[in-house]
PDB file of N, CA, C and O in Angstrom:
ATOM      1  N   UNK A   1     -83.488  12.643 -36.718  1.00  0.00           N
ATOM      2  CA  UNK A   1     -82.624  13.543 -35.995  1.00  0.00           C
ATOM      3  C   UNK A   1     -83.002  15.001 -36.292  1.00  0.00           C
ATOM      4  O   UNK A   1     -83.021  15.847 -35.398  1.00  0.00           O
ATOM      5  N   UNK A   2     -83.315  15.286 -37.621  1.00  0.00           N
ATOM      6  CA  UNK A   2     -83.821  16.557 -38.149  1.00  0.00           C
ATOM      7  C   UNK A   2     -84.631  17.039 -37.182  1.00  0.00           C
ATOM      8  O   UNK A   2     -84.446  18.106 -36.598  1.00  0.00           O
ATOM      9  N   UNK A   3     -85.704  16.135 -36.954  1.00  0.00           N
ATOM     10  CA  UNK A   3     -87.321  16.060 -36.518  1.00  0.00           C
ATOM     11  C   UNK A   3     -86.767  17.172 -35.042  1.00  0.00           C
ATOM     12  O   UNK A   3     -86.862  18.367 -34.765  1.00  0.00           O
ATOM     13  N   UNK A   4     -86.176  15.935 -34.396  1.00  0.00           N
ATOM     14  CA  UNK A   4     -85.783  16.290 -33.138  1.00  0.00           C
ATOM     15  C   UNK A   4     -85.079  17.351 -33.109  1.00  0.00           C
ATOM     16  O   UNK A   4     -85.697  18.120 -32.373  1.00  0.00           O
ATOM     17  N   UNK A   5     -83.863  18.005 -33.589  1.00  0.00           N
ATOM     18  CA  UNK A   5     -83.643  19.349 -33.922  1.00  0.00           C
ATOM     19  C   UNK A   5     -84.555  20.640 -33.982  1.00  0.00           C
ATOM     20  O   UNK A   5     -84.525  21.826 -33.652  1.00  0.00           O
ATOM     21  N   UNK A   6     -85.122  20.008 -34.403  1.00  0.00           N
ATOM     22  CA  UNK A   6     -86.104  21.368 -35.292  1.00  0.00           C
ATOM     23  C   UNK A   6     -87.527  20.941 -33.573  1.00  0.00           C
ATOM     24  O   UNK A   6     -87.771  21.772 -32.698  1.00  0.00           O
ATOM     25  N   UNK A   7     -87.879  20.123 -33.606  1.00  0.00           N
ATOM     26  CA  UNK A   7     -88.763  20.145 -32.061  1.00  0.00           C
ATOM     27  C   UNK A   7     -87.832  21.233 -31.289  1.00  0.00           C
ATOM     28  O   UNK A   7     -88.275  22.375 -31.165  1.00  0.00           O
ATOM     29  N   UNK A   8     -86.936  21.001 -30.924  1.00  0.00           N
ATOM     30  CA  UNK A   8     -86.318  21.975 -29.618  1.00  0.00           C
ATOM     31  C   UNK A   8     -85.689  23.404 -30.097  1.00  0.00           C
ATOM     32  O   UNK A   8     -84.944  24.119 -29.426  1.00  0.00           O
ATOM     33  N   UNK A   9     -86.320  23.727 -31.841  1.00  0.00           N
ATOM     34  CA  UNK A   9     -86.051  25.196 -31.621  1.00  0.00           C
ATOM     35  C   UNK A   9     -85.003  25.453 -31.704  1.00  0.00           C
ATOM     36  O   UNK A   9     -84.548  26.137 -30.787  1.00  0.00           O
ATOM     37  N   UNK A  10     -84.124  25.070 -32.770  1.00  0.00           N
ATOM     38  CA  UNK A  10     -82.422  24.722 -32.822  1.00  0.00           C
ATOM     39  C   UNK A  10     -82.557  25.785 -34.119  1.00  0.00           C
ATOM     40  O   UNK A  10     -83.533  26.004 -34.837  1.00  0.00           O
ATOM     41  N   UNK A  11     -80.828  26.519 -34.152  1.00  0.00           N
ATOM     42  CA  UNK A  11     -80.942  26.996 -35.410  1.00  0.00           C
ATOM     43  C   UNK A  11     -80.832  26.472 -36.300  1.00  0.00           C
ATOM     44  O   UNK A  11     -79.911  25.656 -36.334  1.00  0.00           O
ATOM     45  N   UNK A  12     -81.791  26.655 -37.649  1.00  0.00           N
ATOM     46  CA  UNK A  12     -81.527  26.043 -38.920  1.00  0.00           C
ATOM     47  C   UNK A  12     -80.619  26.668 -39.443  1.00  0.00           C
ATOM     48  O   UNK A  12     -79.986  25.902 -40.169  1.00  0.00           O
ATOM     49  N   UNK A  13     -80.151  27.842 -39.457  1.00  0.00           N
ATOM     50  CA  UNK A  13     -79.432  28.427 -40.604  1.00  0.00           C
ATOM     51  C   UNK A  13     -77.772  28.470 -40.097  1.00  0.00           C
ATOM     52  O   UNK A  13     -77.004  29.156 -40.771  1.00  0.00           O
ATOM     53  N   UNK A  14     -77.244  27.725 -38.901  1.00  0.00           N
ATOM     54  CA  UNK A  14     -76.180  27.856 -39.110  1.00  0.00           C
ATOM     55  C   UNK A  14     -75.109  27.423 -39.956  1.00  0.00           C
ATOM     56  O   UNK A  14     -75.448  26.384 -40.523  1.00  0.00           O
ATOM     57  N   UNK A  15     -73.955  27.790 -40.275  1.00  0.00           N
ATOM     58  CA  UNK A  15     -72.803  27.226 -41.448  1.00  0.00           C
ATOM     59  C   UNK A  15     -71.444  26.802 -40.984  1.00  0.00           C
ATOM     60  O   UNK A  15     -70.751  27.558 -40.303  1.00  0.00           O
ATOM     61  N   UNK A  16     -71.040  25.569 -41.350  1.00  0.00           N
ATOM     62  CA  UNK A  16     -69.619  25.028 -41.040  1.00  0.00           C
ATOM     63  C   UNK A  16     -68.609  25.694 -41.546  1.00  0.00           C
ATOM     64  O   UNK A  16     -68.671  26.850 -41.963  1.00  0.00           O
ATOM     65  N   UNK A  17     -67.548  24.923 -41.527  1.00  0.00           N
ATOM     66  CA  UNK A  17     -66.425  26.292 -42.424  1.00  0.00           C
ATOM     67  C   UNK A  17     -66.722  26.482 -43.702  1.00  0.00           C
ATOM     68  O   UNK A  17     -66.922  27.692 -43.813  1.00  0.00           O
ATOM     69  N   UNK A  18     -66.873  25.921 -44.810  1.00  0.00           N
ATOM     70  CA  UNK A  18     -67.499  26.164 -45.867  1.00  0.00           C
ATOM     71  C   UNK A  18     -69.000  27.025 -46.329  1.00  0.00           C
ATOM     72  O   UNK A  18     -69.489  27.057 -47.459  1.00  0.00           O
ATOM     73  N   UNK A  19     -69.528  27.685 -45.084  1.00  0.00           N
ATOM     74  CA  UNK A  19     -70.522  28.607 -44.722  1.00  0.00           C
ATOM     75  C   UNK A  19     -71.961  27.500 -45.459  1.00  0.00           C
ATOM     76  O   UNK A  19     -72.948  28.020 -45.979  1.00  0.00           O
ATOM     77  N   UNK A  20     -71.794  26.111 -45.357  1.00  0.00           N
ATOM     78  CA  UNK A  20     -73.014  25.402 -45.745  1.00  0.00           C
ATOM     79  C   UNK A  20     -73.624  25.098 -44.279  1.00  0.00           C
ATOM     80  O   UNK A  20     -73.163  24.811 -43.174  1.00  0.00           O
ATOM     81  N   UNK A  21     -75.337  25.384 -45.041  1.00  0.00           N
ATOM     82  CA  UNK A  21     -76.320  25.226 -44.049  1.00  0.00           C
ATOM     83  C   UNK A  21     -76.672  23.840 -43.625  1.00  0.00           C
ATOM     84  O   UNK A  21     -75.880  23.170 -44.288  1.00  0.00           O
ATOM     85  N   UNK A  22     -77.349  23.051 -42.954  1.00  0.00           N
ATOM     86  CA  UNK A  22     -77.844  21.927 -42.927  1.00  0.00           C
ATOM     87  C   UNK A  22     -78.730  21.456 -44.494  1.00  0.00           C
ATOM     88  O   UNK A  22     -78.656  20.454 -45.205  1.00  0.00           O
ATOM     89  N   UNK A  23     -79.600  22.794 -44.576  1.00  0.00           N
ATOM     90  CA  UNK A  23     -80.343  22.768 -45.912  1.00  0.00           C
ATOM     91  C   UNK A  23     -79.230  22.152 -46.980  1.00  0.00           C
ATOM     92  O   UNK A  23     -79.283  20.960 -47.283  1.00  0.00           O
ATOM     93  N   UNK A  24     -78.088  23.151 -47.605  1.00  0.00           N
ATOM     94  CA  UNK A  24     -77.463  23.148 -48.644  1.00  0.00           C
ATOM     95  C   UNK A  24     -76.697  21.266 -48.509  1.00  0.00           C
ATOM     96  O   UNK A  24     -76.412  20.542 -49.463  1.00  0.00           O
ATOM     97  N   UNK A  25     -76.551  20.937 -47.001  1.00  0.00           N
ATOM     98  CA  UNK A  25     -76.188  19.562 -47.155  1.00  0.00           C
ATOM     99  C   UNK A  25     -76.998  18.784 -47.087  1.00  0.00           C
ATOM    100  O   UNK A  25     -76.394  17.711 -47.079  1.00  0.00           O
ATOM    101  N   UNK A  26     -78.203  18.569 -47.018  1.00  0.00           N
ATOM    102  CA  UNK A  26     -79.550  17.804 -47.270  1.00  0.00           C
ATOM    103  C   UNK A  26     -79.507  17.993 -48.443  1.00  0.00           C
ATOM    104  O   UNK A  26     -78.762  17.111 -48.869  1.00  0.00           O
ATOM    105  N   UNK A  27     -80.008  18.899 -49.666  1.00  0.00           N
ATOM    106  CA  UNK A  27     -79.366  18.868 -51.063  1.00  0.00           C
ATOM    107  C   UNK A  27     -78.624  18.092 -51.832  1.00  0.00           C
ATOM    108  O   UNK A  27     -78.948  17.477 -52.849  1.00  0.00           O
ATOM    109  N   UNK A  28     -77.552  18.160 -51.256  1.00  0.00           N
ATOM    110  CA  UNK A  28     -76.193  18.285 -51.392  1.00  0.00           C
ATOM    111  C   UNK A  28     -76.057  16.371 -51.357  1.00  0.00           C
ATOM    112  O   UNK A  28     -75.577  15.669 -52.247  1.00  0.00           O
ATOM    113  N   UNK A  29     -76.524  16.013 -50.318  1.00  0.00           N
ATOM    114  CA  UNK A  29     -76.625  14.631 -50.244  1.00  0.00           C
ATOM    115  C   UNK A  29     -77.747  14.042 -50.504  1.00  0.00           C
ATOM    116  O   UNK A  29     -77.882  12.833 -50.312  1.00  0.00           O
ATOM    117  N   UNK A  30     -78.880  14.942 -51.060  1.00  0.00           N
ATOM    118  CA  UNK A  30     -80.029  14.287 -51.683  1.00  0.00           C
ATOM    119  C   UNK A  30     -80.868  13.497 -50.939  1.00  0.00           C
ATOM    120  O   UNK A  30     -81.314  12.372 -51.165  1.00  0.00           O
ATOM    121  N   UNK A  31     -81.036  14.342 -49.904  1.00  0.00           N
ATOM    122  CA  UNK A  31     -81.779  13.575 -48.413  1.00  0.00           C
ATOM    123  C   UNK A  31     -82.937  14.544 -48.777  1.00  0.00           C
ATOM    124  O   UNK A  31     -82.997  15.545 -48.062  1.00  0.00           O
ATOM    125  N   UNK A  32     -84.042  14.408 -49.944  1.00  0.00           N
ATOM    126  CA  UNK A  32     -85.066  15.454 -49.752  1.00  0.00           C
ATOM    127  C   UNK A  32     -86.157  15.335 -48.574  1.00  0.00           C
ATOM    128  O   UNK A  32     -86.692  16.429 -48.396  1.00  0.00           O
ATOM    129  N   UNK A  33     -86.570  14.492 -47.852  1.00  0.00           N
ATOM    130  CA  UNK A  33     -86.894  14.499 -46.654  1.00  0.00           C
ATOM    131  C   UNK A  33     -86.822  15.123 -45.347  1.00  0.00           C
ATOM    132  O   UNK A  33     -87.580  15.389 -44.415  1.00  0.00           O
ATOM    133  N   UNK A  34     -85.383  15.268 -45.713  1.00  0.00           N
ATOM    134  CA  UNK A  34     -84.432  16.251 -44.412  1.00  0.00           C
ATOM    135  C   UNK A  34     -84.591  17.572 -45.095  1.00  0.00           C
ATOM    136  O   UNK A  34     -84.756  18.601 -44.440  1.00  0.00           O
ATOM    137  N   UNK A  35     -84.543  17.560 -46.394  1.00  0.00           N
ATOM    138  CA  UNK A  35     -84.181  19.241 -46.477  1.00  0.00           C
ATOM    139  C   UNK A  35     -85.669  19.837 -46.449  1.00  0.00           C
ATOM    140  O   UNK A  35     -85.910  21.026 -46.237  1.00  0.00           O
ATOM    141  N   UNK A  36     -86.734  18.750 -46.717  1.00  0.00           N
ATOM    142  CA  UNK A  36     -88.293  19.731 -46.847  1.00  0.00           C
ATOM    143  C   UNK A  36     -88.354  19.804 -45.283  1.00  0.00           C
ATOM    144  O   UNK A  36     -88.665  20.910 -44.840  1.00  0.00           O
ATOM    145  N   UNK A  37     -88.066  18.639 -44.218  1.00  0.00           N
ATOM    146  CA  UNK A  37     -88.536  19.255 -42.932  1.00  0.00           C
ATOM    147  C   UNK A  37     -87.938  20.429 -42.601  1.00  0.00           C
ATOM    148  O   UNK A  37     -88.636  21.187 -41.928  1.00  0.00           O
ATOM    149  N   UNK A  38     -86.225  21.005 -43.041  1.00  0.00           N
ATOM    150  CA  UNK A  38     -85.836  22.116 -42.593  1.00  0.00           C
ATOM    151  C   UNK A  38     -86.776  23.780 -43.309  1.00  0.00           C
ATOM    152  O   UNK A  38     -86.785  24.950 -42.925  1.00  0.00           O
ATOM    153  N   UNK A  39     -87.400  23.098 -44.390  1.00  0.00           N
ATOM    154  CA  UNK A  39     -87.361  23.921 -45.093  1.00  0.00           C
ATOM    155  C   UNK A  39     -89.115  24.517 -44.379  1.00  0.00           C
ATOM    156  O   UNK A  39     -89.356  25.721 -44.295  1.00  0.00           O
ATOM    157  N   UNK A  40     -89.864  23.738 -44.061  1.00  0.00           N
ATOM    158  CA  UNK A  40     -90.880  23.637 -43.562  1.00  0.00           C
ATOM    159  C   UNK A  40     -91.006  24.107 -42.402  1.00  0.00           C
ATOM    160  O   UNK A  40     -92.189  24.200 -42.072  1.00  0.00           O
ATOM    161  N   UNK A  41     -90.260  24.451 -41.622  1.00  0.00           N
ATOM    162  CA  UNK A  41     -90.097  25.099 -40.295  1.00  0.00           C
ATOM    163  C   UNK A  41     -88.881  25.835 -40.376  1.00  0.00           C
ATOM    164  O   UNK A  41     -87.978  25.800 -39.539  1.00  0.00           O
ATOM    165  N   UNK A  42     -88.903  26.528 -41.463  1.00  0.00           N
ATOM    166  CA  UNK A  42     -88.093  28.129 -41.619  1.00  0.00           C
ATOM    167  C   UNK A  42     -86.698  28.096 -41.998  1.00  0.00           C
ATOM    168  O   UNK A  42     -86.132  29.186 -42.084  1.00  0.00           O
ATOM    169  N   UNK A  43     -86.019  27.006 -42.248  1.00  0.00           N
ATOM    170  CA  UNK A  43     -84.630  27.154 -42.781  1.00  0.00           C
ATOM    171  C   UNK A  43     -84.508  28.316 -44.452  1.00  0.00           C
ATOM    172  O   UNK A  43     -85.395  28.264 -45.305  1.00  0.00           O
ATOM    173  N   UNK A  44     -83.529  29.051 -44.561  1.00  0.00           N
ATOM    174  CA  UNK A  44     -82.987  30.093 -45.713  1.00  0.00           C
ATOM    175  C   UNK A  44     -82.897  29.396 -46.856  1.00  0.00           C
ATOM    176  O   UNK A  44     -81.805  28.829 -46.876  1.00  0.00           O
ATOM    177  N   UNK A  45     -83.521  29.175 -47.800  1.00  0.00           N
ATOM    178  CA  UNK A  45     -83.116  28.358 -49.066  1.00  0.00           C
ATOM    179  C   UNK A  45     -82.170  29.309 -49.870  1.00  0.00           C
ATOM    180  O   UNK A  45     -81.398  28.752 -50.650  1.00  0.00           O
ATOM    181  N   UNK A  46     -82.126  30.795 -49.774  1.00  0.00           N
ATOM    182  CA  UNK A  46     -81.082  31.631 -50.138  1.00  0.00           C
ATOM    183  C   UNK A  46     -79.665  31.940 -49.330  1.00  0.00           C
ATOM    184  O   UNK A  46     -79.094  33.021 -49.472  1.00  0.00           O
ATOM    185  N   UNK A  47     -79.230  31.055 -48.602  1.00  0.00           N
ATOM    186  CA  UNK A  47     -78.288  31.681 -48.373  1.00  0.00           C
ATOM    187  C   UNK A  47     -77.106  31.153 -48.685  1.00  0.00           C
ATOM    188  O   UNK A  47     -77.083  29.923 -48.661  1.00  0.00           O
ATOM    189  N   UNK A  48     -75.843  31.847 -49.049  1.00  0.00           N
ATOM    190  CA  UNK A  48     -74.269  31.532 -49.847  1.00  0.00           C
ATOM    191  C   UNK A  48     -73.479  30.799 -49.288  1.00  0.00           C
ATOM    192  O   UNK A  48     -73.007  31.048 -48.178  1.00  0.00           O
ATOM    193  N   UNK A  49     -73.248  29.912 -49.885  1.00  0.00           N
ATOM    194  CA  UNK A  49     -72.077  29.315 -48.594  1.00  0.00           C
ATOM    195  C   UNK A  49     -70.994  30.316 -49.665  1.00  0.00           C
ATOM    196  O   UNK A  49     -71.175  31.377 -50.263  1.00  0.00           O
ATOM    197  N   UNK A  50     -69.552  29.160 -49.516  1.00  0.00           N
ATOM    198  CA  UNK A  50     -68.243  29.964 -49.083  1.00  0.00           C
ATOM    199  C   UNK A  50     -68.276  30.222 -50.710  1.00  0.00           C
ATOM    200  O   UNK A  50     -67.996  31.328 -51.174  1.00  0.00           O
ATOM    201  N   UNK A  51     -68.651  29.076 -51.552  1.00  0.00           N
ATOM    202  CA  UNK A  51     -68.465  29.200 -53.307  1.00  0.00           C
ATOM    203  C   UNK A  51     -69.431  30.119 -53.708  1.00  0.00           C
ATOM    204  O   UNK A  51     -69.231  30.491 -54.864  1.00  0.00           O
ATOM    205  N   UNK A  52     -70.366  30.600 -53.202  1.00  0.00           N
ATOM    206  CA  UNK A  52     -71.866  32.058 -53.793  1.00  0.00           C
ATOM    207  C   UNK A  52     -72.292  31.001 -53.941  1.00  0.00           C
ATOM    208  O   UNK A  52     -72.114  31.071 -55.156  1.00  0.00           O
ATOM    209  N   UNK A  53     -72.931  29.539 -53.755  1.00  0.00           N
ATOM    210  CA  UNK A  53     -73.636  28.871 -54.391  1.00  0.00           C
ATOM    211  C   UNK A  53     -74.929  28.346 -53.443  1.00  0.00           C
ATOM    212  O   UNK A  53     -74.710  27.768 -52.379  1.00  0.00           O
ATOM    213  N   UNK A  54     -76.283  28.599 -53.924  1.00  0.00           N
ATOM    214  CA  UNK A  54     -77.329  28.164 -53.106  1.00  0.00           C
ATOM    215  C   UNK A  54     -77.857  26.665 -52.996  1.00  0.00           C
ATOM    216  O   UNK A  54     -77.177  25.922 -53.704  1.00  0.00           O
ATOM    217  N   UNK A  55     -78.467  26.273 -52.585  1.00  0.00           N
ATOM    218  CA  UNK A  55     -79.561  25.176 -52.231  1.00  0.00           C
ATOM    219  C   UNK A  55     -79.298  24.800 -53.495  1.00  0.00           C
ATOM    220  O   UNK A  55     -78.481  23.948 -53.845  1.00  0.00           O
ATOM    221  N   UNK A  56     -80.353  25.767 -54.508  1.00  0.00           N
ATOM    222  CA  UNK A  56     -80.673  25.045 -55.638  1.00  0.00           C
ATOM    223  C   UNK A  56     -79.488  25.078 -56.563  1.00  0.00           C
ATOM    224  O   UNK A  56     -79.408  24.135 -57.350  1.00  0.00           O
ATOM    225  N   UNK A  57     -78.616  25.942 -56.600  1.00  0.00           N
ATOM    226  CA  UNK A  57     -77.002  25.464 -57.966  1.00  0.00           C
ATOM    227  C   UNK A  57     -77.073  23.505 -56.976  1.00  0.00           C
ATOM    228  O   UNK A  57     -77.286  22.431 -57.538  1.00  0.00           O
ATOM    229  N   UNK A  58     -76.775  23.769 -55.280  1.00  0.00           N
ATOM    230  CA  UNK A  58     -76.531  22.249 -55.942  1.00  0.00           C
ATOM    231  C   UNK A  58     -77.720  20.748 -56.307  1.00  0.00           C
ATOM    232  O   UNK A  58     -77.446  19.586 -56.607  1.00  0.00           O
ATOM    233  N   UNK A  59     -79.136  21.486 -56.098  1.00  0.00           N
ATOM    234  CA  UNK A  59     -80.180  20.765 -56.497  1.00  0.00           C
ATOM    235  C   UNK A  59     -80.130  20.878 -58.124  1.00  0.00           C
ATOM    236  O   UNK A  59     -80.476  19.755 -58.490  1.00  0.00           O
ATOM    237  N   UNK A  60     -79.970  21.368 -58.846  1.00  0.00           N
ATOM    238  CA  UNK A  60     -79.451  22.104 -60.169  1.00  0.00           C
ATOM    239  C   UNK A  60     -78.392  20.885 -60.686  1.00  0.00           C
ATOM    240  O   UNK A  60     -78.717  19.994 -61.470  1.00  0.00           O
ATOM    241  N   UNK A  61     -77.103  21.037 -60.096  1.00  0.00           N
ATOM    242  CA  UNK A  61     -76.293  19.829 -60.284  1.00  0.00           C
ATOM    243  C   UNK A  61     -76.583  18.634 -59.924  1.00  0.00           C
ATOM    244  O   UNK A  61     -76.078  17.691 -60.533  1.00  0.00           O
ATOM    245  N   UNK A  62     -77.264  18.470 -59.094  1.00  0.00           N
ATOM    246  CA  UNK A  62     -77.736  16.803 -59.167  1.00  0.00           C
ATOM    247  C   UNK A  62     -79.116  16.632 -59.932  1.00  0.00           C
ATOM    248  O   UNK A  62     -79.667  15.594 -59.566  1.00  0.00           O
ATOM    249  N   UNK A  63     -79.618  17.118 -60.590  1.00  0.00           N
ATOM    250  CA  UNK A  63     -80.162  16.995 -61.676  1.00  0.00           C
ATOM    251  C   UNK A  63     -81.614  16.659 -61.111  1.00  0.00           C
ATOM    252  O   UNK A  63     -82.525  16.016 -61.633  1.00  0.00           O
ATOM    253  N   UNK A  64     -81.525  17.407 -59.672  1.00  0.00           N
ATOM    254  CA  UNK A  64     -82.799  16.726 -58.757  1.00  0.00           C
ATOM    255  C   UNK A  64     -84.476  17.527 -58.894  1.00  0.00           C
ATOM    256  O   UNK A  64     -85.193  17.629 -57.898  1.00  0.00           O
ATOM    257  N   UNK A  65     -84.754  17.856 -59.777  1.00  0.00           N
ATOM    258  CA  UNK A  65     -86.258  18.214 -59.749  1.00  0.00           C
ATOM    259  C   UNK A  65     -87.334  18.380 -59.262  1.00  0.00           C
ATOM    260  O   UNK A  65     -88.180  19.265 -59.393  1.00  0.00           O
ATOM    261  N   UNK A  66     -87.268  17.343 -58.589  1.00  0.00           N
ATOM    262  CA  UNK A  66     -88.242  17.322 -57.401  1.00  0.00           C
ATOM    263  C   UNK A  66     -87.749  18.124 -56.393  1.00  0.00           C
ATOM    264  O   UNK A  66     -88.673  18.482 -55.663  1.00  0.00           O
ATOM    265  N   UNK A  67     -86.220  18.738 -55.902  1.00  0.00           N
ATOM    266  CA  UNK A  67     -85.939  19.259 -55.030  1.00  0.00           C
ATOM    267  C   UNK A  67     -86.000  20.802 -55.494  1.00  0.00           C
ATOM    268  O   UNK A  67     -86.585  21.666 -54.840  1.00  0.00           O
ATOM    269  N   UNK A  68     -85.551  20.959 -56.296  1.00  0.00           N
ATOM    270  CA  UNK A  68     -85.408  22.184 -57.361  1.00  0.00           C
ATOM    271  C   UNK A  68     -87.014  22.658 -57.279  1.00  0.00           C
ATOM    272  O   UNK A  68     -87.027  23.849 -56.966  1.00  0.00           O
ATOM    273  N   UNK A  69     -88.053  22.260 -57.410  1.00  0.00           N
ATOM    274  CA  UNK A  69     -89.298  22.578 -57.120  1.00  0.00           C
ATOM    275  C   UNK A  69     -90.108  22.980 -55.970  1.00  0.00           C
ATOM    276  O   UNK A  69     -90.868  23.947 -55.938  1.00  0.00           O
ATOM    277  N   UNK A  70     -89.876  22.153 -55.037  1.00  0.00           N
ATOM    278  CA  UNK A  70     -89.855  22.348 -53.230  1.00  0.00           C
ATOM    279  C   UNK A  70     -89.039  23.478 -53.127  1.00  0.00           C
ATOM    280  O   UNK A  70     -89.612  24.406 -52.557  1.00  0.00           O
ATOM    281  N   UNK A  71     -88.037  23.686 -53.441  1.00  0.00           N
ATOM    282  CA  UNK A  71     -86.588  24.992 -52.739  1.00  0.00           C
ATOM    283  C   UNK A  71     -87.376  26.625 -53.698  1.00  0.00           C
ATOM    284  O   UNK A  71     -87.487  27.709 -53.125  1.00  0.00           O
ATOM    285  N   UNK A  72     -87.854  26.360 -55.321  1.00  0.00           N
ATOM    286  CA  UNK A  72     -88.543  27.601 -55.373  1.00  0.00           C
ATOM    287  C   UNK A  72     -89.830  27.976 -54.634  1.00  0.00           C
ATOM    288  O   UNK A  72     -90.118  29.086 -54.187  1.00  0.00           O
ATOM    289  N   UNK A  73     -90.626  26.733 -54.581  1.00  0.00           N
ATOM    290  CA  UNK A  73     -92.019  26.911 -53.444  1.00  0.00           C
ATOM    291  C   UNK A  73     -91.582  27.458 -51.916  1.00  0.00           C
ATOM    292  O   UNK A  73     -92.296  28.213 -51.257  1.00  0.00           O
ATOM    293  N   UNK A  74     -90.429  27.002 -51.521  1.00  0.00           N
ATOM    294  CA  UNK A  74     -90.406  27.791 -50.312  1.00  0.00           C
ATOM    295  C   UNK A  74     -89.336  28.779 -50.484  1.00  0.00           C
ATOM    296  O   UNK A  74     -88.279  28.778 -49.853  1.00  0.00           O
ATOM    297  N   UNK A  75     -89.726  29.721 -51.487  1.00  0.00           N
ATOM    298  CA  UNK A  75     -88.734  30.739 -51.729  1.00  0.00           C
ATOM    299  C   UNK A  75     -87.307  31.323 -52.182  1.00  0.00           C
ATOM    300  O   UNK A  75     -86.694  32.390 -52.141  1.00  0.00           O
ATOM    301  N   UNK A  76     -87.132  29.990 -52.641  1.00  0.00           N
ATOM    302  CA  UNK A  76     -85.371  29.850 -53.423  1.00  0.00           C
ATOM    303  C   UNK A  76     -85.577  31.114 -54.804  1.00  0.00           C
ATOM    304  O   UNK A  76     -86.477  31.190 -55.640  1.00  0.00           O
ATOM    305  N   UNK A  77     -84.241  32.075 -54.584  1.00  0.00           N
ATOM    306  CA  UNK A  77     -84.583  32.878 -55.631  1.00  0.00           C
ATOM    307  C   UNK A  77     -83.647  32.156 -56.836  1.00  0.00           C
ATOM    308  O   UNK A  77     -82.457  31.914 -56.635  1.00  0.00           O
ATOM    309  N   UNK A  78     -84.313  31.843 -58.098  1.00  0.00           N
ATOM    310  CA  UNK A  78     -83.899  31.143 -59.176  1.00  0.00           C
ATOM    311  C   UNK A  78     -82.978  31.924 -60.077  1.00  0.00           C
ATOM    312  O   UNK A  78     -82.418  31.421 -61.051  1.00  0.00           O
ATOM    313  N   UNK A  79     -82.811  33.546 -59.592  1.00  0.00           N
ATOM    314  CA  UNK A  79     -81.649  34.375 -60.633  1.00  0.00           C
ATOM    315  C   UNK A  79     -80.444  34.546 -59.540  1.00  0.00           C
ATOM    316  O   UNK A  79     -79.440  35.029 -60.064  1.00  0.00           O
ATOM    317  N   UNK A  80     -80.290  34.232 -57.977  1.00  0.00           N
ATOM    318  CA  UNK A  80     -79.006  33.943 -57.914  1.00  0.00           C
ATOM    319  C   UNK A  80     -77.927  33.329 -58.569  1.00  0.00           C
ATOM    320  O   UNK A  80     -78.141  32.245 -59.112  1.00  0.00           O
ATOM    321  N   UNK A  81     -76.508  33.958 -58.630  1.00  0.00           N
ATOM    322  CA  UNK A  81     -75.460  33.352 -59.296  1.00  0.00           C
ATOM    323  C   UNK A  81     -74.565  33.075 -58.644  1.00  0.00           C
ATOM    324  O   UNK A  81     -73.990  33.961 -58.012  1.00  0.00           O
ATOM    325  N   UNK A  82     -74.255  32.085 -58.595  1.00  0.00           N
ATOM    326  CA  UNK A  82     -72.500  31.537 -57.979  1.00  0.00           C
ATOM    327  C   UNK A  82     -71.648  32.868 -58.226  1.00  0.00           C
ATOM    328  O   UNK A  82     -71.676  33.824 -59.001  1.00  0.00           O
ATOM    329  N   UNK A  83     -70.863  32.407 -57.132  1.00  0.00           N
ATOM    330  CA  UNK A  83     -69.400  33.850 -57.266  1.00  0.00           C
ATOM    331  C   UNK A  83     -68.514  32.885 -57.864  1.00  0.00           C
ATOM    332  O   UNK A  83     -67.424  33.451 -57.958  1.00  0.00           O
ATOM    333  N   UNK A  84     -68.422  31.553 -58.377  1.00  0.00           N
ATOM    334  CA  UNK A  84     -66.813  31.313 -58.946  1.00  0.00           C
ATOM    335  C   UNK A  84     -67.338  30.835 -59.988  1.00  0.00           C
ATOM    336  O   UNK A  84     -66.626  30.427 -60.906  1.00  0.00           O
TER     337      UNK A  84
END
């Protein structure tokens, strides 16, 4: 579904009410597949949802490494801080 999204030029970076991206819920649900294709055709690995918290706080909390590695390679800045 990603695939197909991202073929027709869809925005990656939009946010639900909680200001999370598709990225931060690929993460988030540990779909690293989904989050490298977003990430691979231009999705924000920096941007806040509603808690200040990026991509990687929640690649960080799931203790995911392999994702945490991919999100600094495509530009995740590693001295962002959560606002709560």
């Amino acid at each position: 579904m990603v695939s197909l999204l991202v073929s027709r030029s869809c925005e990656l970076n939009l946010c639900d009410r909680e200001f999370r991206t598709p990225l931060i819920k690929a993460v988030q649900l540990r779909q690293e597949t989904c989050a490298t294709i977003l990430l691979k055709n231009g999705a924000n690995p920096n941007i806040t949802d509603l808690y200040g918290r990026t991509a990687v706080h929640y690649a960080v909390y799931n203790e995911d490494t392999s994702m945490i590695e991919k999100l600094l390679f495509f530009g995740a800045d590693i001295e962002e801080c959560s606002k709560v």
